[in-house]
Kinemage of the C-alpha trace (Angstrom):
@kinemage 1
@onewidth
@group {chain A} dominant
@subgroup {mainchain}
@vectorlist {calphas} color= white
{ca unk a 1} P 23.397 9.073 -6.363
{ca unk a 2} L 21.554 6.585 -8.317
{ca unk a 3} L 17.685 6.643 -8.277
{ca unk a 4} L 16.219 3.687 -6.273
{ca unk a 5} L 13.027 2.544 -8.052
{ca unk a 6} L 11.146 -0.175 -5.378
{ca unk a 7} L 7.481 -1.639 -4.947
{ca unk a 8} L 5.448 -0.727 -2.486
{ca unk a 9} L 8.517 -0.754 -0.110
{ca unk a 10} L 7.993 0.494 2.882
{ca unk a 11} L 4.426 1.491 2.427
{ca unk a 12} L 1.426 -0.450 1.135
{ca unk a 13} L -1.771 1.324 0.263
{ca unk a 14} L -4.530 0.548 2.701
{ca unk a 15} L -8.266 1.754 2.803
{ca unk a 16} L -8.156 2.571 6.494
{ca unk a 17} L -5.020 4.830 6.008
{ca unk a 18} L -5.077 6.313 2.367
{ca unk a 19} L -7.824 8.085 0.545
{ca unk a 20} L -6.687 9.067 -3.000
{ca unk a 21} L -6.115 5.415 -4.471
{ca unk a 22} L -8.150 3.547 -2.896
{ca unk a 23} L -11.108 6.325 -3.500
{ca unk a 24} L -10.781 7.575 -6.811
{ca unk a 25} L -8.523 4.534 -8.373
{ca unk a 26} L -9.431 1.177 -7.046
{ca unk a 27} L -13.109 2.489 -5.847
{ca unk a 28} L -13.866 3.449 -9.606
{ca unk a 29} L -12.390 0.666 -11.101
{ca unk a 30} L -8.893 2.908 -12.579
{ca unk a 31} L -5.301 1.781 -12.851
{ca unk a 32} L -3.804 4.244 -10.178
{ca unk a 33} L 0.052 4.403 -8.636
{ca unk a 34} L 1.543 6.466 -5.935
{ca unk a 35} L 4.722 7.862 -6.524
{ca unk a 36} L 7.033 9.179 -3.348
{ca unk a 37} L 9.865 11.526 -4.016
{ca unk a 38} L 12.391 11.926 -1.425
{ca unk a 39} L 12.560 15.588 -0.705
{ca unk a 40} L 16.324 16.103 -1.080
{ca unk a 41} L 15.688 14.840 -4.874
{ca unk a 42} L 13.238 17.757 -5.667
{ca unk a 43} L 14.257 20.606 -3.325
{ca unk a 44} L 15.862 22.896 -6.053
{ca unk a 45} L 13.390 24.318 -8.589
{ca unk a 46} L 15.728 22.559 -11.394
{ca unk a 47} L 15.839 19.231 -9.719
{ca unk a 48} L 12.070 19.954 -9.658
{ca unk a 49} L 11.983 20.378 -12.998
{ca unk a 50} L 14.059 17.223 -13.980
{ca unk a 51} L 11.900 15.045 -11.849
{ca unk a 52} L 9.168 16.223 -13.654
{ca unk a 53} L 10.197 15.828 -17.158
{ca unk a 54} L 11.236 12.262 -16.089
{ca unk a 55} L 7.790 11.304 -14.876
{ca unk a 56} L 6.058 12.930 -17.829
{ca unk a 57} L 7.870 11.159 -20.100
{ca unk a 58} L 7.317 7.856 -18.527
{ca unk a 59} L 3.708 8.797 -18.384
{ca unk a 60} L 3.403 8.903 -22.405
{ca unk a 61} L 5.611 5.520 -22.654
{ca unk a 62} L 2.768 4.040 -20.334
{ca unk a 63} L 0.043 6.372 -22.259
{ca unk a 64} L 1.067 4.482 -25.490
{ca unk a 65} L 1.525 1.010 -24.462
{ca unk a 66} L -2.196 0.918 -22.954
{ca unk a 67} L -3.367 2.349 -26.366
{ca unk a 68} L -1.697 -0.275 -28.209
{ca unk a 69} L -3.396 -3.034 -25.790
């Protein structure tokens, strides 16, 4: 199965309904993003794992492009 990347499909992030981005992102001023993980892709420790090392490694690719800005 091929991983289905989307935005902000089906959900939107709303003050009235979500606290963590709209509280400690938007309300301080920080870049935030919620990330939703379907549980069959995570429900083995190594699938875990994988998802994981994925999402780290995307976070240093983002890490070092905002450095270089």
């Amino acid at each position: 199965m091929d991983d289905e990347v989307g935005d902000n499909q089906p959900y939107a992030i709303e003050d009235n309904v979500d606290y963590t981005i709209p509280l400690h992102g938007e309300g301080r001023g920080l870049p935030s993003v919620m990330i939703e993980i379907r549980q069959d892709r995570i429900r083995t420790a190594a699938a875990a794992a994988g998802w994981a090392a994925q999402l780290a490694d995307v976070w240093l690719q983002i890490e070092a492009e905002a450095q270089r800005l």
